[in-house]
C-alpha positions as semicolon CSV with decimal commas, in nm:
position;residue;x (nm);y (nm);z (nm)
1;X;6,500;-12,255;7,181
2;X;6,177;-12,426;7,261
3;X;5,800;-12,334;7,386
4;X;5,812;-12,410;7,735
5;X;5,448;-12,241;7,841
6;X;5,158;-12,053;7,650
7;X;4,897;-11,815;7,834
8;X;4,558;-11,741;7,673
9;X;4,212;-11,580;7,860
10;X;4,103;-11,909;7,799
11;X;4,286;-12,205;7,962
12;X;4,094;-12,449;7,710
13;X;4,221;-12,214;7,466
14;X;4,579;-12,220;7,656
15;X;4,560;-12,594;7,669
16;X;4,487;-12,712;7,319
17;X;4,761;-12,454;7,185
18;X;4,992;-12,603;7,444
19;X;4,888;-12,978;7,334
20;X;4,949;-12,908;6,950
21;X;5,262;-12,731;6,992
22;X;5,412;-12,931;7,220
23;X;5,486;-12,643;7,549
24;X;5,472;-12,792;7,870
25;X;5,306;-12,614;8,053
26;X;4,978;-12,381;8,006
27;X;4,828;-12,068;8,185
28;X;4,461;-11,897;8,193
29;X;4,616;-11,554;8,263
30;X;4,922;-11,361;8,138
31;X;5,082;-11,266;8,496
32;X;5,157;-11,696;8,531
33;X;5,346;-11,696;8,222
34;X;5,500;-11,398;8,336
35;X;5,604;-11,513;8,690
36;X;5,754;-11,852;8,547
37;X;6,099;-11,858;8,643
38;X;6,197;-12,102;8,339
39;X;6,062;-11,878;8,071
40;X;6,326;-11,636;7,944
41;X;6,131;-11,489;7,648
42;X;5,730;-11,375;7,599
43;X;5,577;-11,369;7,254
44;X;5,315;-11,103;7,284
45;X;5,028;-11,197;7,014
46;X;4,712;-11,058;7,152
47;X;4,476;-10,794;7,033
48;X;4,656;-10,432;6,983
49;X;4,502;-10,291;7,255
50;X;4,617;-10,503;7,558
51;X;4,984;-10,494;7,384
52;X;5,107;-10,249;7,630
53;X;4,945;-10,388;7,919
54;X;5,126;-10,702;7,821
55;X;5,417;-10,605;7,778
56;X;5,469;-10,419;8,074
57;X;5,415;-10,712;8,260
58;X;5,669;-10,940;8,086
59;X;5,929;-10,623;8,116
60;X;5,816;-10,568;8,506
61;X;5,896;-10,949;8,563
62;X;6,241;-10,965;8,382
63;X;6,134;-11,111;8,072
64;X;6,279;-11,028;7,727
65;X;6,024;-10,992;7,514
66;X;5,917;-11,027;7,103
67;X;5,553;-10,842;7,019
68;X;5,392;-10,897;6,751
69;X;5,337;-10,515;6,521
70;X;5,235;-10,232;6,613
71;X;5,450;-10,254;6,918
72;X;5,167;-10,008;7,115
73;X;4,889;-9,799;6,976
74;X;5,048;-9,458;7,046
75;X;5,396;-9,358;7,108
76;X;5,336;-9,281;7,449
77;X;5,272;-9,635;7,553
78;X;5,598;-9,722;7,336
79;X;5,796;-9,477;7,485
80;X;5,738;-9,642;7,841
81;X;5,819;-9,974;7,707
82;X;6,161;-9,895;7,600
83;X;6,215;-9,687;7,875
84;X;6,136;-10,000;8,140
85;X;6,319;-10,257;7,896
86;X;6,600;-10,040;7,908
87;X;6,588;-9,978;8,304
88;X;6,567;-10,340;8,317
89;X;6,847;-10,431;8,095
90;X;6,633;-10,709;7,880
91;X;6,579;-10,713;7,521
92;X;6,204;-10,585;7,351
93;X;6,188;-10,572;6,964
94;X;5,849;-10,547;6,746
95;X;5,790;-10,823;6,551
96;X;5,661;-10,849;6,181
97;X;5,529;-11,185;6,143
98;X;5,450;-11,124;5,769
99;X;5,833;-10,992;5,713
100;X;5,959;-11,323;5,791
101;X;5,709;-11,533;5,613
102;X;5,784;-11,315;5,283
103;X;6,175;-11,384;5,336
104;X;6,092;-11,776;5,422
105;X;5,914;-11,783;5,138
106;X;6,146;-11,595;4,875
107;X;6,462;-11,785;5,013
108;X;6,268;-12,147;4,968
109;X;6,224;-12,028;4,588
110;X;6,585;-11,890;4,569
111;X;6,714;-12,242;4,684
């Protein structure tokens, strides 16, 4: 896997996260990312509230997506999301950043 693109509000913002990280490409808004026919998989890390908003746009545009906990802010909005990601056939799982960190972290001391 590798970062192809990053979208931000802010394309300055967009660009310097693209230049440090290495993606190739960089968008101002959310629906570019989410048009790009090369990217496979969306990383959803804004603010809780546009989450849904988000994510519906990755799903409506074919994309298999990772968001970053909570998923939505009421079950509702959730509800819809796995009801489109599963009338689209792509993947959609909540991510907890911290989880993985914590088992990084234990498994470096284990070793």
């Amino acid at each position: 896997a590798r970062l192809l693109a990053v979208a931000s509000r802010s394309g300055e913002r967009a660009a310097g996260f693209a230049k440090r990280h290495n993606a190739e490409r960089n968008y101002a808004d959310y629906e570019s990312l989410a048009v790009d026919p090369d990217v496979d998989v969306i990383y959803i890390a804004t603010p809780h509230n546009f989450h849904f908003e988000h994510t519906l746009l990755s799903l409506d545009h074919n994309k298999s997506v990772l968001i970053e906990k909570p998923i939505c802010v009421n079950a509702k909005e959730t509800g819809k999301l796995i009801e489109t990601a599963r009338g689209k056939q792509v993947f959609l799982m909540e991510f907890i950043r911290g989880k993985s960190r914590q088992t990084k972290y234990q498994n470096n001391h284990i070793l």
